[in-house]
Every structure is written in structure tokens, then in C-alpha cells.
N, C-alpha and C positions, 0 to 999 in steps of 0.2 A: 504493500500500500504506500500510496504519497501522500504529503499532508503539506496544504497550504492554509496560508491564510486570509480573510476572506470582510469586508466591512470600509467601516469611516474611520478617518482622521478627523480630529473636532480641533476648529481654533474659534473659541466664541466670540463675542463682542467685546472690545475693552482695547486695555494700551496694545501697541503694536508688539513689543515683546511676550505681554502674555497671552495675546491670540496665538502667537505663532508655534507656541509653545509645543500645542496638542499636535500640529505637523513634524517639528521636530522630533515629538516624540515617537511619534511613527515612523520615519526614517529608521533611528535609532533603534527599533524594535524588530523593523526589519532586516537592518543590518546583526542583528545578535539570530535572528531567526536562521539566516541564511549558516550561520556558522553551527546552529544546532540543529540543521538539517531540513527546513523547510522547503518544500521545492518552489514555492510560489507563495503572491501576495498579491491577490485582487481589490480593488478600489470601485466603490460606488458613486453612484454622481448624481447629486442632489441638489435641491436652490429653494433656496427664502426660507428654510424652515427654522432658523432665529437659533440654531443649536447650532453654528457654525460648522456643520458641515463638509465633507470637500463639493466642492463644485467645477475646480478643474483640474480633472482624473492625470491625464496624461503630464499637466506643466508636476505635479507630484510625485508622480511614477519617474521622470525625469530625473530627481534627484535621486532618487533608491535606485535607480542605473546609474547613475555615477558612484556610487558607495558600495554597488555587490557588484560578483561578477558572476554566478549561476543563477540566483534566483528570477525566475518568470513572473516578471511583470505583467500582471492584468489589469481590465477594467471590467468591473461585474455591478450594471453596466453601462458604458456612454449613449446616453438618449438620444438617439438619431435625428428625430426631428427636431429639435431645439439646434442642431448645427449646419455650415453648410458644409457640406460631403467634400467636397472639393479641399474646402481648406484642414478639412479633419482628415482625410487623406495622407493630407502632406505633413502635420504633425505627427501622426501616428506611424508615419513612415520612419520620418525624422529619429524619433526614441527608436523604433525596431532598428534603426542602421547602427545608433551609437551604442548599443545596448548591447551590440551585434547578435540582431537575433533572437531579443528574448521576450517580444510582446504578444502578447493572449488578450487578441482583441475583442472585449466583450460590448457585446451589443442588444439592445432594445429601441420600446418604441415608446416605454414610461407610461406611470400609471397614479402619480397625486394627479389629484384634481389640481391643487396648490400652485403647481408645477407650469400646471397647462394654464392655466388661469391666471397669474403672474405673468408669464410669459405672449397672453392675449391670444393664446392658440387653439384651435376646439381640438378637443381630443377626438372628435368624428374624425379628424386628418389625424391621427395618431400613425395607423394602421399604412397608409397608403403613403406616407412622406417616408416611416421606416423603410420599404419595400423600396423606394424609389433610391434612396440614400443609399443603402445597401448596393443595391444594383451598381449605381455611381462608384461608391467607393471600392469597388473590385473591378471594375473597368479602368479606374484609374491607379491602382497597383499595379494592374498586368499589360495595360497598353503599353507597346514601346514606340506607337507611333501615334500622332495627333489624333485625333477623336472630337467629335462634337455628339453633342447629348440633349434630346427632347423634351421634357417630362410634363409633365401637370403640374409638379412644383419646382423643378428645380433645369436652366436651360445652362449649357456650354457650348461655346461655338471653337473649331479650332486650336484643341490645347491639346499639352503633354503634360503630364503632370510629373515634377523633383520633387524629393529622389524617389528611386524606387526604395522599398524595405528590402530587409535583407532576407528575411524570408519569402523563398519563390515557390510556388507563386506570391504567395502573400503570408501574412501572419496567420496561423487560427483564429477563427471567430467562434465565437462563443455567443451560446444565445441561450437565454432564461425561458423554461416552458413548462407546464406541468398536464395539460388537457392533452389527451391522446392525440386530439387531431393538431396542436401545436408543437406537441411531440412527432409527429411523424413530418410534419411541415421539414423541420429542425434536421433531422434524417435527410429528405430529401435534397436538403441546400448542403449537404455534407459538411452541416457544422457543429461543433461538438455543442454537448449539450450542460446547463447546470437545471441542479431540480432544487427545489427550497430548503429552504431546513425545518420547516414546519413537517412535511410528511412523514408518516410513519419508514417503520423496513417494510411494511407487507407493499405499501402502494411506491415507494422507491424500485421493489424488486418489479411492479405491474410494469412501472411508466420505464425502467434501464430496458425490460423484455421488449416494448412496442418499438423503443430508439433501438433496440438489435435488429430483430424483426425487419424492419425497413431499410435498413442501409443495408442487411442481407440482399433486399428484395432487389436494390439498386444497384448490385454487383460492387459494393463499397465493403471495402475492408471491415473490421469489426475489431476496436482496441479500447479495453475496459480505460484508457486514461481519458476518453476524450467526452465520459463521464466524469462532470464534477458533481457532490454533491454537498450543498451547504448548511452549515450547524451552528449556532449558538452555543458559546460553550464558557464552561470555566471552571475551575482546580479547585476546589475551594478543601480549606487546612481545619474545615469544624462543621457542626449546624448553624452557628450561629454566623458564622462567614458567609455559607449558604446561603442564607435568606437572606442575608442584605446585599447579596450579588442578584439576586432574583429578582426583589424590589427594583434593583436598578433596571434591571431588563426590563420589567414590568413596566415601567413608566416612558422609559423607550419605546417601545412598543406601543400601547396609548398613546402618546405621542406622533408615529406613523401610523397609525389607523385614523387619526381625525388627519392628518393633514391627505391622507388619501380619499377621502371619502367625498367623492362628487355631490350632488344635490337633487339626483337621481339616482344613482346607484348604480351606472352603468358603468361604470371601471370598475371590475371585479378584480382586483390584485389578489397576487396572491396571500399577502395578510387580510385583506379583508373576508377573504374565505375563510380565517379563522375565528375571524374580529368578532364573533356574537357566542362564542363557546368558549365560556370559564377554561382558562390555565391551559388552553390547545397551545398556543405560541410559545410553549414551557415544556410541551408535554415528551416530549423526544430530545428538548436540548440535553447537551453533554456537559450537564452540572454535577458537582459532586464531589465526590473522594476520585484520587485515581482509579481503585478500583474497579469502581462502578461505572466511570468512563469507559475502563479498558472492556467493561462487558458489553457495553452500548456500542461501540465501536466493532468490536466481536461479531455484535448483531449484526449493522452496515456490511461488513464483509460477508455475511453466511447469505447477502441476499443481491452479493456481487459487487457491493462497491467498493471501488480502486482507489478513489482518489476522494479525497474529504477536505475542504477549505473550514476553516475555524474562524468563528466571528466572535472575540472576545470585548467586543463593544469598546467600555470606559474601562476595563481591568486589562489590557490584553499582555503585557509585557511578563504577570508576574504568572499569568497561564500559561503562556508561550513557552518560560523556562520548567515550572512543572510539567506539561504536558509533553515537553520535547524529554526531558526526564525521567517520567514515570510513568508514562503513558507509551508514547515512539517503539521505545527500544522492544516491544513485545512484538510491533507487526510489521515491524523494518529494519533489517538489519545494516551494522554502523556502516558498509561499503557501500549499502541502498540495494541489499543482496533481499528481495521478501522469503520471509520465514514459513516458513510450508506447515500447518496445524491439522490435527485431525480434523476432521467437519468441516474443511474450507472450502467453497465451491472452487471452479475449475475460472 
């Protein structure tokens, strides 16, 4: 198994030094992760919601590629419609050349209401701007020769787009999906896939089967990494450590349920598919003792999954080193050799 990690950086409102803080500190966390073995660090991207937030994924990912040299830098994920393709193109290139090679380009089409609202944009275009961007920004990774481009939202006339990334064709993309039929969509576009961290193992094993299932169907390879799936987690040294990391989730969480929640209810995120069921957004996290983790995780794997990102929210630095600690060493060995167990699926 691989183990990234997975969330925000917060720099709140206040002096410049102590907003910056919460960025710095996630560099810094990164950089100790990659030394205790983390294969990866995905970044989310958010705006207006007053918890200072990151909001620009890649200018941050930038500096964690100047300070490591293996770890895979993600975005999980950059909201497509809030940019133009073009120009996010060309940043995203930019970090995968300097980086050489190491961005996991995650992508969406967003889902606060907040978001779209702020922004002046109806989420009815949600849908059809993503699809259109997408398209854009993989014609302009692999073109090597000028191109013009039509769309309903988005026109180019006569370009090449610098530099190309370093990865050819292009970086992995990564797209967030959890409905079969968004799931199979995901398969089709041959892009890897992440599933939430709210879902159980029984409907993780349903929805990894339906992404196998179809990239089978599609004569595409089939490699348990290009599953991720994402966890809430944390180490905690008692009970009483316990609940006050929970609380903290808890209100986080509340927190993204009202700023997601349209005024019709037609952005079903996938927290809000929790959001009306007592302690569901808690009920699978990887809270706990070590041990309990290590059994929880055990689970994840007995129902095939490879790869696990970790979102330790506002604690992540002092989980990072227990979990890379007391946790790791049971389902990965220290060369990155995986450890063969009885009962492990194939």
C-alpha cells in the first residue's frame, strides 16, 4: 500500500506573518512526510469561506517542489470552471517541468453553492464548462503544433501552448466520483479515480469493482494505484485527545455543509449526502489508537484499496509522524517492498 496525504492548508485572516503561518506549516509537514515515506500530498481549492483556506493549489504545490524531490504533488481538486484552461494549462505544466515530473493533476467541476455564487457563476454551467476545460487543457498539453479551439465557453484562435509538462503525454488526472454512472464516466476518460472518505469498505469495494469493470471493458490497463481513496484521520494518545480531535472535525464539517448547501438542493456533494445523518462524516474516519487505525486500514485493503491519502485537517503534522510510525510500517515495507498478509486480496 501507499499512503499520501490529502486536505487544506489554512492561513486565516490577521497580520501577514501569522496568516502565512498555517502555509508554512504545511510545507514543513510535507517536507518531514516525504522523509517518513509519504508518496504524495494532494491540495484542495476553495474561496471565500473566511477559514482561510488554500485557494491557489498549484502557486503552493510550487513551493513543496522546491523543498522535496519524490513526493507527488496533487490537486484534489482544481475547479475547472472558475479558470481559464489555457492559462491553467500552462501553470500546471510549468510545476510538472520543475518538479520534473511529479504533478497529479486533480480535477473537478465544484460543488459550494458559496463558491458558484461569489464567483457570479450558475452552477447549471458547472457541468458543461468542466467538460469543455478538460477537453482544452489536454489538447493543449499534447498539441505540438498550433490549434484553434470553438467552444460555448471558452474560444482560441491560433496558439501553441509553453511549455509542454514533463509528463507525456501529460500528467495524470485525477477526478473525484462516487455514483456508478460518474464512476464509469471517470473509467472511460482513462483517468484515475479518488472516492470520498465518507464511504464505507463495502460500497468503496462496489464503486473500485465498477472503475475495474470498465477500463477492463475499454481494453485499459487495470492498476490498483490509480485508485485513491480519501480518509479523515488522526493518532490520537487517549479518549480524551479523541474527542477533542472529533469536535474539531465536527465543526469543520458543519462548516462545509452550510457553505455547500444551495437554496434548492441541487448540488448534491458528496458531504451533503451525509449532511442529514448523525456522526456518518465520523463514521469510517481513521480516528483513534494506532491500533484501531491499523485495523481500519486492514479493512481498506481486504476490499482492495492501494492507495489511501490522509486528511488530518488542523492536527496533521503530529499524525503524520505517529501514523508514519505506528501505523506504515505494518503495510509497507521500509524499501516501499508491500508486505504480503494472510487474507489480503490479490
Amino acid at each position: 500500500m501507499k499512503f499520501g496525504l490529502f486536505g487544506s492548508a489554512q492561513a486565516p485572516r490577521g497580520p501577514a506573518g501569522a496568516a502565512a503561518k498555517g502555509f508554512w506549516d504545511y510545507v514543513e509537514t510535507c517536507v518531514e512526510a516525504e522523509s517518513l515515506g509519504y508518496h504524495s500530498t494532494f491540495l484542495v481549492e476553495h474561496h471565500f469561506s473566511g477559514a482561510g483556506q488554500v485557494s491557489a493549489s498549484l502557486n503552493l504545490q510550487t513551493w513543496v517542489a522546491a523543498r522535496t524531490t519524490r513526493m507527488r504533488l496533487g490537486t484534489a481538486v482544481i475547479v475547472l470552471p472558475w479558470h481559464n484552461p489555457i492559462l491553467l494549462a500552462e501553470q500546471a505544466a510549468t510545476i510538472d517541468l520543475m518538479s520534473g515530473g511529479r504533478l497529479d493533476f486533480g480535477c473537478g467541476r465544484g460543488y459550494r453553492h458559496s463558491e458558484f455564487d461569489g464567483f457570479c457563476m450558475s452552477y447549471d454551467e458547472a457541468e458543461s464548462r468542466f467538460e469543455e476545460s478538460l477537453e482544452l487543457i489536454k489538447l493543449a498539453w499534447t498539441s505540438d503544433e498550433r490549434f484553434s479551439y470553438e467552444g460555448k465557453h471558452w474560444q482560441v484562435h491560433d496558439i501553441i501552448v509553453e511549455p509542454q509538462p514533463a509528463q507525456r503525454p501529460h500528467p495524470p488526472i485525477w477526478i473525484a466520483a462516487g455514483s456508478e454512472g460518474s464512476i464509469r464516466k471517470v473509467a472511460r476518460r482513462g483517468a484515475n479515480l479518488i472516492l470520498d472518505q465518507f464511504a464505507s469498505p463495502a460500497q468503496l469495494a462496489e464503486r473500485i469493482a465498477i472503475y475495474k469493470t470498465e477500463l477492463a471493458a475499454a481494453g485499459r490497463p487495470v492498476d490498483p494505484m490509480q485508485v485513491a481513496v480519501a480518509r479523515n484521520f488522526y493518532v490520537a494518545s487517549g479518549e480524551t485527545d479523541l474527542e477533542a480531535a472529533l469536535q474539531r472535525t465536527r465543526k469543520v464539517h458543519e462548516r462545509n455543509i452550510r457553505l455547500s448547501r444551495g437554496p434548492d438542493e441541487r448540488n448534491r456533494s458528496h458531504i451533503l449526502n451525509y449532511a442529514d445523518t448523525p456522526g456518518a462524516t465520523e463514521e469510517h474516519a481513521l480516528f483513534g489508537s494506532a491500533e484501531k487505525i491499523a485495523r481500519q486500514v486492514a479493512e481498506l485493503r481486504a476490499v482492495g484499496v492501494r492507495y489511501v491519502l490522509l486528511n488530518g485537517n488542523l492536527d496533521a503534522a503530529q499524525s503524520v509522524r505517529r501514523f508514519a510510525s505506528e501505523v506504515m510500517p505494518q503495510f509497507v515495507e521500509p524499501q516501499g517492498v508491500e508486505r504480503v498478509t494472510a487474507g489480503a486480496s490479490a
